[in-house]
C-alpha positions as a printed Julia matrix, in Angstrom:
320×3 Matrix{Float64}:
 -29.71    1.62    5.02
 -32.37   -0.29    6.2
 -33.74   -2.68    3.15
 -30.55   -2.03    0.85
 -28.29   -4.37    0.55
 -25.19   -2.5    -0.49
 -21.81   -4.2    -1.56
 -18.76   -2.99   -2.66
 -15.51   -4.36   -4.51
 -11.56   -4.59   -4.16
  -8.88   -7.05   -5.22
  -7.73  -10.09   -3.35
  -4.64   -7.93   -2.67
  -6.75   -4.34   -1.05
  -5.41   -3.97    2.15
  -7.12   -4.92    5.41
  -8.02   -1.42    6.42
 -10.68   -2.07    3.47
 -12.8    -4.86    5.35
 -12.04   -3.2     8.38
 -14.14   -0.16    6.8
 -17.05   -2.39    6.1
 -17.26   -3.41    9.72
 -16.95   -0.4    11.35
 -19.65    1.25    8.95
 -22.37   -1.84    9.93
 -22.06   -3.48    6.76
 -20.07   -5.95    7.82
 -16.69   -7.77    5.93
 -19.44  -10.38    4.18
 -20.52   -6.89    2.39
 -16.94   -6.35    0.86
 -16.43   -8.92   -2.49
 -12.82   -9.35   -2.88
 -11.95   -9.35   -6.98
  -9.2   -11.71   -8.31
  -5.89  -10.64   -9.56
  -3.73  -11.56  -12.54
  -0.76  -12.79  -12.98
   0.88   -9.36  -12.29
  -1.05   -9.01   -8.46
  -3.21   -6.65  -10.14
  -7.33   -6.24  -10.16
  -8.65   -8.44  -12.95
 -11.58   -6.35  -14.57
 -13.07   -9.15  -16.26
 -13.98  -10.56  -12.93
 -14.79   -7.28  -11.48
 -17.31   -6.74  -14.11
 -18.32  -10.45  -13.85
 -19.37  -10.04  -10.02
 -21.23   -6.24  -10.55
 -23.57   -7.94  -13.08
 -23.84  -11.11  -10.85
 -24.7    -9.13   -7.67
 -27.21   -6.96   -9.42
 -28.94   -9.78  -10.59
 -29.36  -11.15   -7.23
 -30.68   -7.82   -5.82
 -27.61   -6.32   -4.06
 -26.71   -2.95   -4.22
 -23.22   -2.2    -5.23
 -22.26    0.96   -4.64
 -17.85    1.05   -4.14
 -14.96    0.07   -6.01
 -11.97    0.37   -4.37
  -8.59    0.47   -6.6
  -5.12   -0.22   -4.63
  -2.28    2.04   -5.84
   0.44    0.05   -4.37
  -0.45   -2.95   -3.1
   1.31   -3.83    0.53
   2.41   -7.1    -0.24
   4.16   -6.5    -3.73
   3.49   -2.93   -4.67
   1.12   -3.59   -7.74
  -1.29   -0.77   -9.0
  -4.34   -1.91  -10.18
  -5.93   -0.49  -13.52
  -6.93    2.78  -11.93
  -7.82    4.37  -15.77
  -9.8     1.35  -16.37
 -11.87    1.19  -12.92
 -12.35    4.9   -13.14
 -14.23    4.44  -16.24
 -16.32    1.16  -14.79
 -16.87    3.47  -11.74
 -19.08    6.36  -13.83
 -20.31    3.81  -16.12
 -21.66    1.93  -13.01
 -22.31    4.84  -10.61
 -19.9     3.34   -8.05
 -18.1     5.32   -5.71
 -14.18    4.99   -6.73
 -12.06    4.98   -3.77
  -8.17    4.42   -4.01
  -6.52    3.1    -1.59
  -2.43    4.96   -1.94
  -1.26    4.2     1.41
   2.2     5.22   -0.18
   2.19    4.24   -4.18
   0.04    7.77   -4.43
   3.38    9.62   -3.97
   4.63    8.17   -7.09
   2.58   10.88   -8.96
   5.24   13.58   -7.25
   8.19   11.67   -9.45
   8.12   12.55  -13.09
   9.32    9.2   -13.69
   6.81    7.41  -12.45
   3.54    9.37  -12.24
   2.24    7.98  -15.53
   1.78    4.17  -13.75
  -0.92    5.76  -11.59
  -2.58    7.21  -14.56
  -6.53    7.6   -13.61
  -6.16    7.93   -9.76
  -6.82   11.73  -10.73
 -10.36   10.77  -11.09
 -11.07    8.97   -7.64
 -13.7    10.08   -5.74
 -11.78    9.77   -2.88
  -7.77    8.96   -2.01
  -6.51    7.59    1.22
  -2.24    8.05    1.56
   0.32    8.19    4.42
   2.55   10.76    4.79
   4.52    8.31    7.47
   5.39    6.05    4.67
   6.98    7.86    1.34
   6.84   11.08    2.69
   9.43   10.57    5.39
   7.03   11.5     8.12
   7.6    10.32   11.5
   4.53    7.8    12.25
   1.58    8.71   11.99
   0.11   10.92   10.26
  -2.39    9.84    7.22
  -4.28   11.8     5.01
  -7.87   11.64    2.99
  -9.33   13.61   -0.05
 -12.96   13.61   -1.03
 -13.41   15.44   -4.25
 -16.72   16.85   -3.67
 -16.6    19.15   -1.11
 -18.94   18.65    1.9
 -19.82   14.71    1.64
 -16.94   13.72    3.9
 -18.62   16.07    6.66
 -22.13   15.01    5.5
 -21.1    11.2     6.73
 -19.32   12.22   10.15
 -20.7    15.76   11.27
 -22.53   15.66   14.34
 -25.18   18.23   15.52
 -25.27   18.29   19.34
 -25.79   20.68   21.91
 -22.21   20.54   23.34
 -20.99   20.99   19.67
 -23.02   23.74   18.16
 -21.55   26.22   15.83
 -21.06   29.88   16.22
 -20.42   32.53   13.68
 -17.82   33.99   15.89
 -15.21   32.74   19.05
 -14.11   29.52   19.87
 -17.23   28.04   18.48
 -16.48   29.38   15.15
 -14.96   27.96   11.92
 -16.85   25.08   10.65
 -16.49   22.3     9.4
 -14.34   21.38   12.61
 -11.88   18.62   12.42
 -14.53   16.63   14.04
 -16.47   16.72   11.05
 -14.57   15.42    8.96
 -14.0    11.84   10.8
 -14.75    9.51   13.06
 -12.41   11.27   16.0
 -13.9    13.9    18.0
 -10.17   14.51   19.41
  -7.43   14.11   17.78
  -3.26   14.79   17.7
  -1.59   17.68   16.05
  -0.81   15.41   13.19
  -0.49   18.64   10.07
   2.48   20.32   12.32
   4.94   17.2    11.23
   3.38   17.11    7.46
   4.53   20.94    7.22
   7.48   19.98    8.45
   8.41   17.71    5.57
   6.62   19.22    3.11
   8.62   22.41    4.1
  11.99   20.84    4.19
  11.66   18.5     1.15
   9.11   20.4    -0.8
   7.2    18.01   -3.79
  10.06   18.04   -5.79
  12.64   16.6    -3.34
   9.88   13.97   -2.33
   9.47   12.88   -6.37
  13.09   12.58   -5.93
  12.67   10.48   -3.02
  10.66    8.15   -4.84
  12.66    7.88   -7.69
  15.59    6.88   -5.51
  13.63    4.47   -3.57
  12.1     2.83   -6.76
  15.55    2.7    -8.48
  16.99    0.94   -5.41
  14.06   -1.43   -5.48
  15.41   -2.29   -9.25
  18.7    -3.02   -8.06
  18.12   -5.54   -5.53
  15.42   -7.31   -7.56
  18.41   -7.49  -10.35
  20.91   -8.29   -7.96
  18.33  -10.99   -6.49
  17.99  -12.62  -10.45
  21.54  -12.7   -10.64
  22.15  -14.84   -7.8
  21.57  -18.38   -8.24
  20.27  -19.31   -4.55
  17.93  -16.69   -4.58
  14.29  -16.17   -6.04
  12.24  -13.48   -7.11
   8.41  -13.59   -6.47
   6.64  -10.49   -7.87
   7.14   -7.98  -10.73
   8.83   -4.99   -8.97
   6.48   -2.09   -9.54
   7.59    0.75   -7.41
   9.18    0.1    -4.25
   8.33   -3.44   -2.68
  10.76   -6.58   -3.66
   9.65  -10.33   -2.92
  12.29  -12.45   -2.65
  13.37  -15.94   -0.67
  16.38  -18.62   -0.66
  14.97  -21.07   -2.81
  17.27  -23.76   -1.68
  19.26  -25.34    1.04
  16.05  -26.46    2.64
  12.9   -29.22    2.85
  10.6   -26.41    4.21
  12.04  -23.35    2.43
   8.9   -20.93    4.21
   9.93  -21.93    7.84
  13.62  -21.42    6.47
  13.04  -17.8     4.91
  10.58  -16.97    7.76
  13.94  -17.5    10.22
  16.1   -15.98    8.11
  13.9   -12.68    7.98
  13.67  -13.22   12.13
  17.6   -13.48   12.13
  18.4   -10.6    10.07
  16.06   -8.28   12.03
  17.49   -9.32   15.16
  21.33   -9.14   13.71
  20.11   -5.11   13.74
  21.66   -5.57   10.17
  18.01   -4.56    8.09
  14.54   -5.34    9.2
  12.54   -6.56    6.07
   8.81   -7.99    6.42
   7.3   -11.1     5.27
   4.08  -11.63    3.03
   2.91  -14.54    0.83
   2.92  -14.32   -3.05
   1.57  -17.54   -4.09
   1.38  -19.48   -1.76
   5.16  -18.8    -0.92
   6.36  -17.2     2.06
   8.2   -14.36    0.62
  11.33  -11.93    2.63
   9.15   -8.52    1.88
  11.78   -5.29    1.27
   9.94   -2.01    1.04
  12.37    0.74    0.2
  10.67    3.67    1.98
  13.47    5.32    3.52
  15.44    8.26    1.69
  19.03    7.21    3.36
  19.09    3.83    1.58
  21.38    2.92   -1.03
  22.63   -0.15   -2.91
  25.4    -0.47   -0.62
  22.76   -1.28    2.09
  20.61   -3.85   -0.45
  24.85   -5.37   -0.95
  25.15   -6.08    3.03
  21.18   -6.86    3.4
  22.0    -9.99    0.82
  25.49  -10.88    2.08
  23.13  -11.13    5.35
  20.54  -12.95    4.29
  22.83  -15.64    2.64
  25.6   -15.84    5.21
  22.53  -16.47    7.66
  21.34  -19.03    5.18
  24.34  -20.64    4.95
  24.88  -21.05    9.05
  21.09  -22.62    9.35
  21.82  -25.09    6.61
  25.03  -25.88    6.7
  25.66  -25.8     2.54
  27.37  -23.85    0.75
  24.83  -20.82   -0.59
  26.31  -19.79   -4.24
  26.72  -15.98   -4.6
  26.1   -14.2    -7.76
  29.02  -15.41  -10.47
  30.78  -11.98  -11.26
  29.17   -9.78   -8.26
  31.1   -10.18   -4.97
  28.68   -9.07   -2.11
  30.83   -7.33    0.74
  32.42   -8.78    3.5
C-alpha cells in the first residue's frame, strides 16, 4: 500500500516459501525480518518483541508474524501459545507455517507440543508430506471466512458470476489463490483421508516420531557419530564426527554415497555451522530395522572413504 511501509516477522529457521511470499506480494524479501532462535532452533520472543518495538519506532508497519510448526531443517516448533498471544496484543496477523509438524495435532501423543496453533489466523500444511499423499497436494486455512477470496478474487468480464449453470457456485477455486487453473489435487487427499482416516494418520505420526527417537538414541550411542539438534518430532541431524580434516565435505559424500547405494536417501542442512546428514521420517513403512541398515551404511561408507576403522556402538551390533 502505497505510503505504508509494512514488515513482517519469522525465525532464522521459517522456511523459504516465507521470503518467497514477500516477493511475490511486492513487498519484497528486505520487508521480511528474520527473528533469532535459541539454543533449541526455536523463535526467541525476546528478540521478536525487541524488533516490533524497534520497527515501530522507526515508522514501519508491522503487520505478520509467522510461527514455524516444524521447522525443515531440525523439526523445532516455535512458541506458537506465546506468539499467539504477541499476535492479538500487537494486532499482527499470525500465520503458521505446518508444512508437516501440523499433523502432529492428529497424534494424541503429540498434539500438546503444538499447543496455540489453534489460534492462527491462518495455517499452511502438506498433505504430500505426513499425510502419505503422493506429491503435491498442499493445503491453506484462513479462519475468517471471506479474506482469503478478498486478496485473490478477481472481477472480470470473462469471470463473472451467475446464480445458476456453469457460472454458478462462488467463491470459485480461483478465488481463493493465485491460480486461475489448477490440478485435481482434493481427489488424492480423499483418497488418504478415506483409507487412513485421522486416527490411522495420528498413528502415522506417532510411528514416525518414535522411529525418529530411535535413531537419534542409536546415533548417541555410537561413538563415531554426532547428534546436532534436539529431536522434536520427526527430523534427526546427525554426521561422522571423525575420520576426517574436513568432516562437512566428508558427511556431504557420505549422504551422496548412500543415496546413490539406493540403500536410503537422507538430505543435508546446516545446524550450526555444521553440515548435518538430515533424516526426516515421513514415510509410514519405515521401521528401526531400516534406521539399523541406514547406519551400518553410513559407517561402512565412512569407513571405505577414510580408510580407519569407524567404532560401532559397544553392545549394539548394526546388521550385516
Amino acid at each position: 500500500i502505497q505510503g505504508r511501509k509494512l514488515v513482517g516477522y519469522a525465525a532464522e529457521s521459517a522456511h523459504g516459501c516465507v521470503a518467497r511470499a514477500f516477493d511475490m506480494a511486492g513487498l519484497g524479501m528486505q520487508a521480511l525480518r528474520r527473528v533469532p532462535v535459541d539454543a533449541a532452533f526455536k523463535l526467541d520472543m525476546a528478540a521478536l518483541q525487541r524488533m516490533v518495538a524497534q520497527d515501530r519506532t522507526a515508522g514501519f508497519e508491522p503487520f505478520l508474524v509467522v510461527g514455524t510448526a516444524g521447522t525443515v531443517d531440525t523439526g523445532a516448533i516455535d512458541p506458537l501459545a506465546d506468539l499467539a498471544a504477541f499476535a492479538r496484543e500487537q494486532g499482527l496477523w499470525f500465520h503458521v507455517d505446518g508444512a508437516f509438524g501440523a499433523l502432529a495435532c492428529l497424534s494424541p501423543a503429540h498434539a500438546p507440543a503444538l499447543a496455540g496453533i489453534e489460534q492462527a489466523n491462518s495455517i499452511a500444511l502438506d498433505f504430500h508430506k505426513w499425510a502419505q499423499t503422493p506429491y503435491d497436494a498442499g493445503c491453506v486455512l484462513v479462519r475468517e471466512e471471506g479474506r482469503q477470496a478478498a486478496a485473490f478474487a478477481q472481477s472480470l468480464a470473462y469471470l463473472s458470476r451467475e446464480e445458476r449453470g456453469v457460472a454458478a457456485g462462488a467463491p470459485w477455486f480461483c478465488d481463493l489463490g493465485p491460480d486461475l487453473s489448477r490440478g485435481f489435487r482434493a481427489l488424492k487427499v480423499w483418497f488418504t483421508l478415506a483409507g487412513f482416516g485421522t486416527e490411522g494418520l495420528g498413528n502415522v505420526v506417532a510411528q514416525c516420531c518414535d522411529v525418529a527417537r530411535y535413531l537419534a538414541e542409536r546415533v548417541k550411542a555410537t561413538p563415531s557419530l554426532e547428534l546436532l539438534a534436539p529431536v522434536t518430532l520427526n527430523v534427526v541431524c546427525f554426521r561422522v564426527k571423525e575420520g576426517a580434516a574436513d568432516l562437512d565435505t566428508l558427511n556431504a559424500e557420505l549422504v551422496k554415497d548412500l543415496q546413490e547405494s539406493g540403500i536410503a536417501v537422507p538430505s543435508t542442512t546446516i545446524v550450526q555451522g555444521k553440515l548435518a546428514i538430515r533424516a526426516a521420517i515421513v514415510n509410514h513403512r519405515t521401521t528401526q530395522q531400516d534406521i539399523d541398515i541406514m547406519l551400518h551404511a553410513v559407517l561402512e561408507l565412512a569407513q571405505k572413504r577414510t580408510g580407519a576403522k569407524v567404532p560401532y556402538a559397544q553392545g549394539q551390533p548394526l546388521p550385516v
